[in-house]
N, C-alpha and C positions, 0 to 999 in steps of 0.2 A: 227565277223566283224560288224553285229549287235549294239553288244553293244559297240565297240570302235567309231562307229558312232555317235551313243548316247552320250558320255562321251564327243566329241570331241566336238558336237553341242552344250553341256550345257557349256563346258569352254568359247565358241567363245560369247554365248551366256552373261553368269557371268562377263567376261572381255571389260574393255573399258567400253565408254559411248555409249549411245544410243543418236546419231545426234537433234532425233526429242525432247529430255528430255533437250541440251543443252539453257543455255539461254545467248542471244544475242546481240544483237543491236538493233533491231526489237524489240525483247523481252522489251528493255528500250525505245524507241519511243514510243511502244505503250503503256505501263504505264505511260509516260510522256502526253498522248494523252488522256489517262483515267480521268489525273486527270487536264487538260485545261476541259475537260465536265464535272467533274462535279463542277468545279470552274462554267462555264457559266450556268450550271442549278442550282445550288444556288441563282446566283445575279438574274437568271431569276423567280426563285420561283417556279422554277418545281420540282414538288417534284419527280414524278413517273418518270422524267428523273434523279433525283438524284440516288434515288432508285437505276438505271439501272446501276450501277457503280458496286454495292454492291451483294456479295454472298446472296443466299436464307438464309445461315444458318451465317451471319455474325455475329460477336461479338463488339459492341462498345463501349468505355469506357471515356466517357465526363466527363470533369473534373466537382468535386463535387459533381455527379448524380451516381445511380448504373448504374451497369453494363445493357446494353439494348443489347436484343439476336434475332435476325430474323429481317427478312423485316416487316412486322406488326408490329411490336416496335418502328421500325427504323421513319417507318413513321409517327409513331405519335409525333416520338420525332423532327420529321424535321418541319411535320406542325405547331407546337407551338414554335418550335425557330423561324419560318418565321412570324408565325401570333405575334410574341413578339417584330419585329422588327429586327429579324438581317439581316445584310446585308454587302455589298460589299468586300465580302470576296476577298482576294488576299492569293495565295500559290506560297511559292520562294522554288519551291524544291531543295533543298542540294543533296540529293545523292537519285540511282535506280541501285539495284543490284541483283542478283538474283542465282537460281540454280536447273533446272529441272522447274518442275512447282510453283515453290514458292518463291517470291522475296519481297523486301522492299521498303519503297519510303519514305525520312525523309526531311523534311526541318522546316520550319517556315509558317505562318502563320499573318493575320492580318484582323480584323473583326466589323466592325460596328455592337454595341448591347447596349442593354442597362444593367448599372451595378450599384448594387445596388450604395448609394453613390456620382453614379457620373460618370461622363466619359463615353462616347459614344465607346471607341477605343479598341479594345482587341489584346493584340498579344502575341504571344508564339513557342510553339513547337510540331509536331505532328510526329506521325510513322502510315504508315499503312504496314500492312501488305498483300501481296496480291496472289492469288491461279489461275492458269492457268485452267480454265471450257471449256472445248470444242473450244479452241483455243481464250480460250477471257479471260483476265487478269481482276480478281475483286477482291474488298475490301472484305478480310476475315477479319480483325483486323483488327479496329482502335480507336487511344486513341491520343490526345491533352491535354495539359494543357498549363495555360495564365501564360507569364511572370508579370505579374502583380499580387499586393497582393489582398487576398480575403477581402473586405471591409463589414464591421458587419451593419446588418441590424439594423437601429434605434429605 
């Protein structure tokens, strides 16, 4: 009897999903909410609220630049994009989907910077990727590139 208890608890167990793994509505509000903060801490130039978006162990991949891994990285690479001048980022998210603790967030993009050449304006397309941590939804992965051609340095 034992063990048909056993066997019976691991099938109930094995079958179906697990409620608390489903992702929701909520689950997209608040990645939608992630990424309203860190649009406002970019234009505001905080970096260590930017930061606060982002996995400890995240991976980001900025068009043209290697790949940059962890928060320590990250930050170095938000301080010198900020102290370089970019600015007034706007993000039009397209689509937030998701499944368990792991979902997407894709749209567009648009960015005051300075580029070699010429042109103040940047715009393109980005994917993040992002991992459910203790009921808070953050940037594991993420990677942008500009619809715009890369212009050769003089």
């Amino acid at each position: 009897l034992l063990f048909l208890v056993a066997v019976v608890s691991l099938a109930a167990a094995c079958s179906g999903s697990n409620p608390g793994q489903e992702f929701t509505m909520k689950d997209q509000a608040s990645i939608r909410e992630r990424s309203d903060a860190f649009v406002k801490a970019f234009n505001a130039r905080e970096v260590d609220n930017i930061l606060g978006v982002y996995a400890e162990t995240s991976v980001f991949m900025p068009p043209n630049e290697p790949v940059i891994r962890g928060k320590q990285a990250l930050k170095t690479f938000f301080d010198d994009l900020l102290k370089n001048g970019a600015s007034d980022l706007r993000l039009n998210v397209g689509e937030v989907s998701g499944s368990g603790p792991l979902a997407y967030q894709s749209g567009t993009y648009e960015l005051e910077v300075k580029r070699p050449g010429g042109g103040n304006r940047d715009r393109g397309k980005y994917l993040f990727v992002l991992r459910k941590f203790n009921d808070t939804w953050r940037y594991e992965y993420s990677v942008w590139n500009s619809d715009l051609p890369v212009t050769a340095n003089p």
